[in-house]
DOKETOR-608463 format. One record per residue (C-alpha): residue number from 0; residue in one letter; x negated, y negated, z negated. Coordinates in pm, whole numbers, plus 50000, padded with zeros to 5 digits. Layout:
<pts>
<pt NUM,'A',<X,Y,Z>>
...
</pts>
This chain:
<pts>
<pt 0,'X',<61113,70465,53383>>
<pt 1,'X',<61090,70061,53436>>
<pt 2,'X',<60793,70059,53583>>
<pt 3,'X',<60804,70063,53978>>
<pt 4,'X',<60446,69971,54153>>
<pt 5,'X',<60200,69758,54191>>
<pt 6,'X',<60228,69414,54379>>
<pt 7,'X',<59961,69149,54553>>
<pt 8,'X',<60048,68818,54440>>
<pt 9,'X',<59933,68682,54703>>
<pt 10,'X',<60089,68857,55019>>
<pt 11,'X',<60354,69140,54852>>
<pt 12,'X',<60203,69415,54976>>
<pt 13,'X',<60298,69708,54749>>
<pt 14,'X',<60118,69993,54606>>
<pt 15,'X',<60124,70291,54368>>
<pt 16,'X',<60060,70280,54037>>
<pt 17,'X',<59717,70382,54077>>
<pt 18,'X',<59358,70284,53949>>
<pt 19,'X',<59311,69981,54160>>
<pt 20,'X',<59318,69593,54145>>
<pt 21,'X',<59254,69424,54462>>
<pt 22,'X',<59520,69386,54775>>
<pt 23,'X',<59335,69597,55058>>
<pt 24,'X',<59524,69321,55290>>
<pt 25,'X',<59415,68981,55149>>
<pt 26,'X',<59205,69117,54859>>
<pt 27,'X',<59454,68917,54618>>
<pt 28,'X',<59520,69019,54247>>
<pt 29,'X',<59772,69265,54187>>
<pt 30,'X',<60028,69275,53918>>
<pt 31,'X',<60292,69557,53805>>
<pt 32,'X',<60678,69563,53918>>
<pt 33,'X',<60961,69657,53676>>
<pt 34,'X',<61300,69758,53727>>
<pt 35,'X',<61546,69671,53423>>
<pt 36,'X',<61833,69664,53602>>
<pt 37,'X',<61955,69963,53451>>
<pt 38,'X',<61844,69844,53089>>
<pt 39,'X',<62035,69926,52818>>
<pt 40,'X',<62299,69945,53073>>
<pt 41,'X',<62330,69580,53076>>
<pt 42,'X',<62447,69548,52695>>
<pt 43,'X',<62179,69202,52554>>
<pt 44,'X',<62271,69343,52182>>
<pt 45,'X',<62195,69661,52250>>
<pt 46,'X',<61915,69630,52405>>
<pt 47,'X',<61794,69333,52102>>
<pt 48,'X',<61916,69630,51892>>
<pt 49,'X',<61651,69906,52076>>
<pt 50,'X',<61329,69689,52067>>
<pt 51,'X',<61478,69614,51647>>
<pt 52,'X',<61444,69979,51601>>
<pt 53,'X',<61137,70046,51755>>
<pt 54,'X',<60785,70102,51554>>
<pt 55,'X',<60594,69823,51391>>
<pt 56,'X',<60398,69751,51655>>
<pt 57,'X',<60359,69667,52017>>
<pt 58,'X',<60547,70027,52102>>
<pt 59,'X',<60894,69868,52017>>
<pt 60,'X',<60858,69686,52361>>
<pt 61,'X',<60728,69997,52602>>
<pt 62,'X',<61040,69942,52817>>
<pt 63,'X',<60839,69632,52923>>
<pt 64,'X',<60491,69775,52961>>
<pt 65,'X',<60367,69959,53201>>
<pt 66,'X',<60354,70333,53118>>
<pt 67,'X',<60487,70638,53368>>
<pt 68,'X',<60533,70872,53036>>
<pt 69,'X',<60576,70628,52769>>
<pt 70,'X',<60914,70659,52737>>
<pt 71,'X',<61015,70631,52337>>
<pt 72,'X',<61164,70946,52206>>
<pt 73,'X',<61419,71056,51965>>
<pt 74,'X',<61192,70970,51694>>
<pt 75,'X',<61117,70600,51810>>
<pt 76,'X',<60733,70753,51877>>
<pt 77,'X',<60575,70732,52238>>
<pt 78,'X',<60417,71036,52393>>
<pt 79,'X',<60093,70802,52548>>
<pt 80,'X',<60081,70565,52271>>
<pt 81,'X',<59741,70603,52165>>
<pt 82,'X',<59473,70498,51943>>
<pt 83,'X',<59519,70166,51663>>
<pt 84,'X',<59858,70009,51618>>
<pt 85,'X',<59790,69639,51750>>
<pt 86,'X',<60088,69368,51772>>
<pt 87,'X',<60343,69260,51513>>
<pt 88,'X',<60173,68960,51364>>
<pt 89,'X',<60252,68703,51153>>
<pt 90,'X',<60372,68418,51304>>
<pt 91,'X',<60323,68159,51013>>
<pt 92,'X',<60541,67793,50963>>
<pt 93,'X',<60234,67556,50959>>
<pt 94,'X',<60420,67294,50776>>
<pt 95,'X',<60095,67142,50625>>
<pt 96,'X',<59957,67080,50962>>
<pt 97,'X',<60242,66933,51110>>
<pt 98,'X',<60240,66737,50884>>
<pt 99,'X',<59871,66604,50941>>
<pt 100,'X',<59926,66577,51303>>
<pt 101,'X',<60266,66376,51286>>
<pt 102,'X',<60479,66682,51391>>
<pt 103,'X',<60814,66815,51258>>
<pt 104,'X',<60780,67200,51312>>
<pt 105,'X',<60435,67391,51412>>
<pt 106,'X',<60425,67788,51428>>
<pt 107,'X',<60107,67970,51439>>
<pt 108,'X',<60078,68266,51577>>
<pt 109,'X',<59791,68462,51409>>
<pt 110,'X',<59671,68770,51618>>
<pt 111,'X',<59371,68799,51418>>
<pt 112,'X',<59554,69018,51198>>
<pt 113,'X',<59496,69315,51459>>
<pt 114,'X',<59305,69595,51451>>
<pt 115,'X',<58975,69423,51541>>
<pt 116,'X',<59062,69121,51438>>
<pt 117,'X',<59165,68947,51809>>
<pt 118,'X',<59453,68960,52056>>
<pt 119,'X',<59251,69221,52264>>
<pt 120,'X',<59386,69486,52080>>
<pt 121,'X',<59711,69435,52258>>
<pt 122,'X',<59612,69463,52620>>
<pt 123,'X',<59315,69753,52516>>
<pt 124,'X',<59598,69971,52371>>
<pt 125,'X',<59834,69928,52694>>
<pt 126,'X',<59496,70014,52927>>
<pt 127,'X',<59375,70310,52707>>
<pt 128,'X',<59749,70477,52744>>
<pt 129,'X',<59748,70446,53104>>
<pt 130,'X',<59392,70509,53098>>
<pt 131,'X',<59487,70849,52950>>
<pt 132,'X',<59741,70894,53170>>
<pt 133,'X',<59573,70841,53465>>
<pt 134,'X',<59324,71136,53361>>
<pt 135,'X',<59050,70921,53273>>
<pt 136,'X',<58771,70995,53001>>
<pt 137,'X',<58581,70713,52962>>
<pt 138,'X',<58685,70318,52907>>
<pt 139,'X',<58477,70069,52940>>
<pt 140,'X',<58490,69666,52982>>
<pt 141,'X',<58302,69350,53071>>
<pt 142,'X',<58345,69134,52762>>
<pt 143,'X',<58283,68786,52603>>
<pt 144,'X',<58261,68954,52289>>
<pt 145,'X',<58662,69027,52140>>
<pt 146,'X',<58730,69275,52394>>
<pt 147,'X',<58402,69462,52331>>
<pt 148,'X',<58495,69529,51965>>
<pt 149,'X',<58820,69669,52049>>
<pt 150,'X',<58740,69857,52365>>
<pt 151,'X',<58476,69993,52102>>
<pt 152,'X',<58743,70111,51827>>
<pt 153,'X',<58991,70229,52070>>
<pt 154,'X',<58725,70458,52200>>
<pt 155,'X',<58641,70596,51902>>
<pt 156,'X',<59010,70650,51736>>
<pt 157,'X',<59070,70856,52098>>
<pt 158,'X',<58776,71065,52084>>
<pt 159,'X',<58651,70877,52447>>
<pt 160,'X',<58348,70792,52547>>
<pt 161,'X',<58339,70408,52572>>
<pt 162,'X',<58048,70140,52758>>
<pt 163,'X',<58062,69777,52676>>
<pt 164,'X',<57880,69493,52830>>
<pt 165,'X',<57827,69167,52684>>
<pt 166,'X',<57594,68872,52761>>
<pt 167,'X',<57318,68910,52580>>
<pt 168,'X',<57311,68591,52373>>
<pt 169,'X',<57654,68684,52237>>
<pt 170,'X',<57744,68622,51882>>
<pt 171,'X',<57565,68877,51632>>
<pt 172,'X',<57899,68897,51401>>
<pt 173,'X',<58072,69036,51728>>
<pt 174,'X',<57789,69249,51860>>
<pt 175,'X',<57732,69388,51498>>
<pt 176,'X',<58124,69452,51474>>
<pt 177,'X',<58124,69632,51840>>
<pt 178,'X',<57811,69856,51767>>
<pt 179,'X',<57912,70006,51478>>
<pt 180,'X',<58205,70207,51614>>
<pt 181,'X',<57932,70377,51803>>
<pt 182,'X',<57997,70283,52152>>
<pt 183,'X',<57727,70261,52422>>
<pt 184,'X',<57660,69928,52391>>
<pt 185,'X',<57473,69715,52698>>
<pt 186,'X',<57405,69363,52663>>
<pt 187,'X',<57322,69183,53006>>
<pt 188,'X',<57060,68896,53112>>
<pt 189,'X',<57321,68668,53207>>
<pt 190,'X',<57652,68473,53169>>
<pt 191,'X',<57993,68696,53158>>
<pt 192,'X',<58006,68582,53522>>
<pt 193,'X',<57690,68793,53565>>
<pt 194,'X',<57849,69117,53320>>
<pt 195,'X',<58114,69114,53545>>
<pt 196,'X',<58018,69129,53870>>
<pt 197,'X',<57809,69418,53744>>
<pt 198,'X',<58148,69637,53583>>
<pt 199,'X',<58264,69542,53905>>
<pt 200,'X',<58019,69688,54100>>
<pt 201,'X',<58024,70023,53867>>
<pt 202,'X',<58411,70089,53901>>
<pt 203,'X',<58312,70147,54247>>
<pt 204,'X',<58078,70396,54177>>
<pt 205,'X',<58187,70564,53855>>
<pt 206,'X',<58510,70707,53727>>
<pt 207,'X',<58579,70550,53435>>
<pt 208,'X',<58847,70313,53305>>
<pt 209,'X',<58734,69956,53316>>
<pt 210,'X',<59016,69820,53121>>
<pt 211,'X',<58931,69476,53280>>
<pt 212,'X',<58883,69551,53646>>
<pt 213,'X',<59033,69860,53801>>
<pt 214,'X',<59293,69902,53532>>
<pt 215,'X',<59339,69540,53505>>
<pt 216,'X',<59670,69483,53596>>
<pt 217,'X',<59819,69743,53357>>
<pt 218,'X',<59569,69578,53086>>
<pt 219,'X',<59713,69223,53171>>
<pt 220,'X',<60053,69304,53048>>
<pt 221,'X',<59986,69383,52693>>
<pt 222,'X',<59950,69013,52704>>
<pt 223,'X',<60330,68988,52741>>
<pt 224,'X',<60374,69162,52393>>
<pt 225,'X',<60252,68799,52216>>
<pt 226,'X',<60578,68618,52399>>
<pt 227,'X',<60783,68878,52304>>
<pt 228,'X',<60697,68905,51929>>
<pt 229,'X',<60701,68514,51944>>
<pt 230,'X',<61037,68478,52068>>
<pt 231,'X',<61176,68760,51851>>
<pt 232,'X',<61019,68631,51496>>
<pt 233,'X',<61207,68318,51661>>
<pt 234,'X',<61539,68497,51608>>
<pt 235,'X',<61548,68540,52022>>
<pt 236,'X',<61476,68231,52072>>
<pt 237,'X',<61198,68037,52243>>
<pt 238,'X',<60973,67766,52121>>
<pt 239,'X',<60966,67395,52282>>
<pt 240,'X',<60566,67421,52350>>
<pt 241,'X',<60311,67694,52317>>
<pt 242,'X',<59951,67594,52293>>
<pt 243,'X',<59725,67884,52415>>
<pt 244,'X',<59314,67914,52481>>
<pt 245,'X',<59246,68009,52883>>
<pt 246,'X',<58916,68158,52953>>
<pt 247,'X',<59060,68418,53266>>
<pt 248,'X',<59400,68294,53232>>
<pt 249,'X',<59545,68617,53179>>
<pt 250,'X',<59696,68582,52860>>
<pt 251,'X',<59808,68235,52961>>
<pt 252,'X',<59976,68346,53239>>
<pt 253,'X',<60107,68652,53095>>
<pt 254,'X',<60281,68480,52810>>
<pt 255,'X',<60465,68296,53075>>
<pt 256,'X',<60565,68609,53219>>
<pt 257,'X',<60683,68764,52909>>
<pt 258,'X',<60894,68475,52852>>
<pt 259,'X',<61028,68490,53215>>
<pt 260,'X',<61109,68864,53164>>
<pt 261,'X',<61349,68801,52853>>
<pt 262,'X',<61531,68543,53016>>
<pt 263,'X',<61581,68694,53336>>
<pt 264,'X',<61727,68922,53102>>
<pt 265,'X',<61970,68769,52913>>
<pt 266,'X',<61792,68832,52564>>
<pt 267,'X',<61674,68473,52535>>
<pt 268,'X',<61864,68151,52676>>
<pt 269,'X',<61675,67858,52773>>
<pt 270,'X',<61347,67755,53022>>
<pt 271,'X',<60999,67849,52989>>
<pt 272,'X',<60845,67642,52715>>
<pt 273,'X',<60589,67355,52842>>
<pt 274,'X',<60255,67552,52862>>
<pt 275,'X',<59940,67411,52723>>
<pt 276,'X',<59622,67565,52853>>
<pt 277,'X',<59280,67474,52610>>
<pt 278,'X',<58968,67504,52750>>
<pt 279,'X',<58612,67358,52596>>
<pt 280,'X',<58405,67118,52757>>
<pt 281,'X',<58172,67328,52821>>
<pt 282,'X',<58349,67579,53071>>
<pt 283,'X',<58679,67408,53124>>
<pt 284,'X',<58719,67474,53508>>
<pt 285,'X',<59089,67524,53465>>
<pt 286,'X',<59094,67185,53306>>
<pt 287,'X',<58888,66958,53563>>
<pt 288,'X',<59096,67115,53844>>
<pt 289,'X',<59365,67033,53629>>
<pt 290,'X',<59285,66648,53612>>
<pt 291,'X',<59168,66623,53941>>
<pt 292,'X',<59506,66755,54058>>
<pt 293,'X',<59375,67070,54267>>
<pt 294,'X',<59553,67400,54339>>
<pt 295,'X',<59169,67605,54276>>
<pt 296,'X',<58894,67596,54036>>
<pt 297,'X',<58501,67562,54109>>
<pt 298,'X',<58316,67807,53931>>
<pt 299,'X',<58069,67594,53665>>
<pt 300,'X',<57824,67713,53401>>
<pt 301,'X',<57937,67766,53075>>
<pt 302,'X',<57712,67573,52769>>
<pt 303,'X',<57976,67593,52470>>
<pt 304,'X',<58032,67723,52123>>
<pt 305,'X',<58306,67871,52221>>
<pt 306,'X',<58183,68192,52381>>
<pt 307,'X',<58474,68371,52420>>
<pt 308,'X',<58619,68124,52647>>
<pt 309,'X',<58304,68092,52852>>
<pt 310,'X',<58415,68225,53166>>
<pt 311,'X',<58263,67993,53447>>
<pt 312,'X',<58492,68161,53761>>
<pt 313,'X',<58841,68226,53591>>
<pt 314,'X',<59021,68493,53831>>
<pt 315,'X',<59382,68343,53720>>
<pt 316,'X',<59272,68000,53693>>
<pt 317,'X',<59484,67931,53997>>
<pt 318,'X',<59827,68106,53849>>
<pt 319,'X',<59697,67946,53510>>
<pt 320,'X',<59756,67598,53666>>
<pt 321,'X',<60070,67677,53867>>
<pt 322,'X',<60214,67794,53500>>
<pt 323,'X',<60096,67478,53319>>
<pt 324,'X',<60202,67239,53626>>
<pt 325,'X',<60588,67409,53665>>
<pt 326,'X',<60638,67381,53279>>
<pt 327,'X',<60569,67069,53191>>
<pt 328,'X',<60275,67160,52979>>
<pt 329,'X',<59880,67083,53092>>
<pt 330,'X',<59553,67194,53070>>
<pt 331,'X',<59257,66990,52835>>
<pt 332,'X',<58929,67082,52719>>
<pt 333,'X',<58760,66929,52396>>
<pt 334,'X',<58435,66887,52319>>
<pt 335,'X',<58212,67138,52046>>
<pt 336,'X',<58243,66879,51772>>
<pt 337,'X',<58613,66843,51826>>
<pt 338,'X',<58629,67306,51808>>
<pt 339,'X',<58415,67254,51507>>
<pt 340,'X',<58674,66997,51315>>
<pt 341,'X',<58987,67229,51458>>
<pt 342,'X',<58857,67552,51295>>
<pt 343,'X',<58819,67350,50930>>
<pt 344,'X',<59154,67146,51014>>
<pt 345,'X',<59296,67491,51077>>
<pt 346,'X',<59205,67666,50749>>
<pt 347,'X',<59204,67365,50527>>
<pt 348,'X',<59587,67298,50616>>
<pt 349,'X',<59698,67673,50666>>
<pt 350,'X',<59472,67932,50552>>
<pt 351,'X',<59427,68071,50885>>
<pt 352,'X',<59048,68099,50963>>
<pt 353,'X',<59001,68144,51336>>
<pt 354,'X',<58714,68181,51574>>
<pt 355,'X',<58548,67921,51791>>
<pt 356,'X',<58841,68020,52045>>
<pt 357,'X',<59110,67838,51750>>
<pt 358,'X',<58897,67572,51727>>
<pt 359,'X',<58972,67489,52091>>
<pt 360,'X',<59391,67537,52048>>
<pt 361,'X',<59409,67350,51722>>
<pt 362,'X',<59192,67078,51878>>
<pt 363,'X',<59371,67065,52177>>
<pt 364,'X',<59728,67031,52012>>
<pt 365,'X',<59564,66786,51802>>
<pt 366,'X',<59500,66573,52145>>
<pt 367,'X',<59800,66618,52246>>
<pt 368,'X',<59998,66508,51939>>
<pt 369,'X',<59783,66172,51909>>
<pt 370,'X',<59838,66079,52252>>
<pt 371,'X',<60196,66159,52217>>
<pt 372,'X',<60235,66410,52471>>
<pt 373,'X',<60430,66644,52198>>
<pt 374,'X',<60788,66503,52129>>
<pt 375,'X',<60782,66503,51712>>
<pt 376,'X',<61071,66743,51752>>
<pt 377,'X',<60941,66989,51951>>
<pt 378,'X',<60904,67367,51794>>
<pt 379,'X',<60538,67410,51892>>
<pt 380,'X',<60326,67751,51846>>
<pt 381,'X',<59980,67764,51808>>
<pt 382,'X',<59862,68092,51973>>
<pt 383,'X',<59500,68180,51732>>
<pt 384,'X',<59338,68483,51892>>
<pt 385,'X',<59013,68547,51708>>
<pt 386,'X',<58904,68554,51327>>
<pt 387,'X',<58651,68317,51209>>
<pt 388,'X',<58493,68623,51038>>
<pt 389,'X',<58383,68639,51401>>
<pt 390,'X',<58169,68326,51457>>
<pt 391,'X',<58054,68242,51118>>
<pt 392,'X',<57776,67983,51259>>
<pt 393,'X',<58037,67771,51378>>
<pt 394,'X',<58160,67691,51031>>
<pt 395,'X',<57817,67671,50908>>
<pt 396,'X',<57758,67282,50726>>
<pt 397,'X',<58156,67180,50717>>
<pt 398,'X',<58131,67218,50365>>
<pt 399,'X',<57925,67161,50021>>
<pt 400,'X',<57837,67352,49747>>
<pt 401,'X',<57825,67227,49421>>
<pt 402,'X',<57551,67406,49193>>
<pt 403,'X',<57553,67347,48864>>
<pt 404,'X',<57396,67496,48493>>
<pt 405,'X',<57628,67806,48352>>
<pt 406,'X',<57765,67479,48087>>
<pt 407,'X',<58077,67311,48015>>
<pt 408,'X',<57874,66960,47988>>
<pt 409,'X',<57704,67032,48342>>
<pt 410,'X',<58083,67078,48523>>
<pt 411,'X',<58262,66794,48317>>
<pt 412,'X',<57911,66569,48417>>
<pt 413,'X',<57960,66710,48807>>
<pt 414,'X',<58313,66566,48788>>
<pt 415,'X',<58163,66196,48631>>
<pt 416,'X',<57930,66211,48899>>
<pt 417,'X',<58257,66276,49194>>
<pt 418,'X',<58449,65987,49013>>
<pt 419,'X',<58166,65763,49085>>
<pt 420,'X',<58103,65846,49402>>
<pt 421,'X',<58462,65783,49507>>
<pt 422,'X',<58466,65474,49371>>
<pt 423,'X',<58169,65327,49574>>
<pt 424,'X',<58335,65433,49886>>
</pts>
């Protein structure tokens, strides 16, 4: 197997590949250790050639995930791959919207086409395999509202007993689309902050599978599987620029990582692409630390549409700036107004309609094409990791709707009365 042990970021202190998350040294984060040196014995095309003949789905790249018995068989299936098939995307040529933001070549990278509609299906699936390796019966999660959904289905497709928690002034769309798979469902007076530090305090005392806290650094790496699919629907190669919402950092991070992992390998040539981080005004503490040039973030209050991202104490905010700051990329938060024009810019130049979450990337790469901090020949991806199906208020008056009487005279007069109106302005 790849997978080695467990390792503090912080201090290198090692452990084993157990249910646990914090260094018992420095109490730092701790991440999983690989060993590919015996990969595909060293042969890049026949390794490219293994992960090409793998399943449709985020299975094709076990060999970099982190499972003890999820080695693929003769048939290409795994023996812990579990529940919904999440991964394998589309990653769509946005050639409408580069063109509207003076670019030559956007990609967007739609992981709303999951499951559950969001990007969390890729790091639930990888935490409910070693959740079920591990012996574990019940998963459960803290969650801004995507991860509750697919914590939710995941449960249900395995036959396990699942808990969310959510704030309780979460979206309805993504408590109604949680509830329904029949999870126990707990919403919490409070801000994720708050839902947190309570799943924290239960792993302690229960013996379930918190995807997000005691079985988070096994759930982190599904995170990886985005870089990977992006780099391979590249023809192994790797973008210029990838702009990508933070609200942990996790998947920020971890798309760096995944990145870092292929090269190190020899499947893709070149440097990490510049990382850009997009956070809302409204909880952007990677951001201010960001502009005021620290190395930590102070925990704020979150107070934005954009609920998903509103995580007030980010635990990889740190490793989110040391990614954005040794790539050449940054991290920028935009205002509700600014998510609110992204999500229409989004769908009216693409057909992609995203979640609040969207709003925030496409805004942000919108910044950061008029102030000319994208070279126009970069190859840029836009990383969308919610559907708008998902936050339907936040689309609510970008529009109008034209009623007319069931009559030919009515439409053609409804035109007359457009023509004339355009020619006043």
């Amino acid at each position: 197997m790849a997978v080695s042990n467990l390792r503090c970021r912080e201090c290198d202190a090692t452990y084993p590949l157990e249910a646990r998350y914090a260094c018992e040294r420095c109490f730092g984060p701790l991440e999983v250790v690989y060993d590919h040196a015996q990969l595909a014995g060293g042969d890049v095309g026949e390794l490219r050639r293994r992960i090409q003949a793998g399943p449709q789905n985020i299975w094709r790249y076990a060999d970099f995930l982190p499972l003890v018995d999820g080695a693929p068989g003769p048939s290409g299936r795994l023996t812990s791959r579990v529940g919904l098939p999440a991964g394998c995307t589309p990653l769509i040529r946005a050639d409408r919207l580069a063109n509207a933001l003076g670019l030559r070549e956007v990609w967007v990278k739609n992981d709303a086409a999951n499951p559950t509609h969001s990007f969390k299906d890729r790091v639930v699936s990888v935490a409910a395999a070693r959740a079920r390796e591990l012996g574990f019966h019940t998963i459960a999660c803290a969650s801004t509202g995507n991860l509750a959904g697919s914590v939710a289905a995941y449960g249900a497709a395995m036959g396990l007993e699942s808990y969310v928690f959510i704030p309780a002034d979460l979206e309805e769309q993504k408590i109604l689309s949680t509830g329904v798979y029949g999870t126990n469902l707990v919403a919490v007076k409070g801000t994720y902050d708050d839902v947190n530090r309570l799943c924290t305090e239960l792993a302690a005392e229960r013996d379930w599978a918190f995807v997000n806290v005691n079985l988070r650094p096994y759930y982190a790496e599904g995170s990886k599987t985005l870089a990977f699919e992006i780099a391979e629907q590249l023809g192994f190669e790797l973008p210029d620029r990838c702009v990508v919402p933070v609200a942990s950092g996790s998947l920020f991070t971890k798309l760096a990582k995944g990145f870092g992992e292929w090269t190190d390998l020899g499947l893709i040539d070149g440097s990490l692409p510049a990382m850009n981080g997009a956070q809302a005004e409204g909880c952007a503490p990677v951001a201010r630390a960001y502009a005021a040039g620290q190395d930590f973030c102070s925990p704020v209050k979150p107070d934005t549409i954009a609920k998903s991202l509103a995580i007030g104490n980010p635990a990889d905010g740190p490793y989110a700036l040391d990614v954005a700051r040794s790539s050449g990329g940054s991290v920028t938060a935009v205002s509700d107004e600014e998510i609110v024009e992204g999500i229409s810019l989004l769908a009216r130049t693409t057909g992609v309609f995203t979640e609040t979450a969207g709003g925030v990337t496409t805004a942000v790469l919108k910044r950061l094409a008029e102030s000319g901090e994208i070279d126009t020949d970069e190859r840029v991806v836009l990383v969308i990791t919610g559907d708008g199906l998902k936050t339907l208020d936040a689309a609510s008056g970008t529009f109008e709707t034209c009623e007319i009487n069931p009559t030919v005279e009515a439409f053609e007069a409804l035109g007359a009365d457009r023509a004339r109106e355009a020619s006043v302005r």
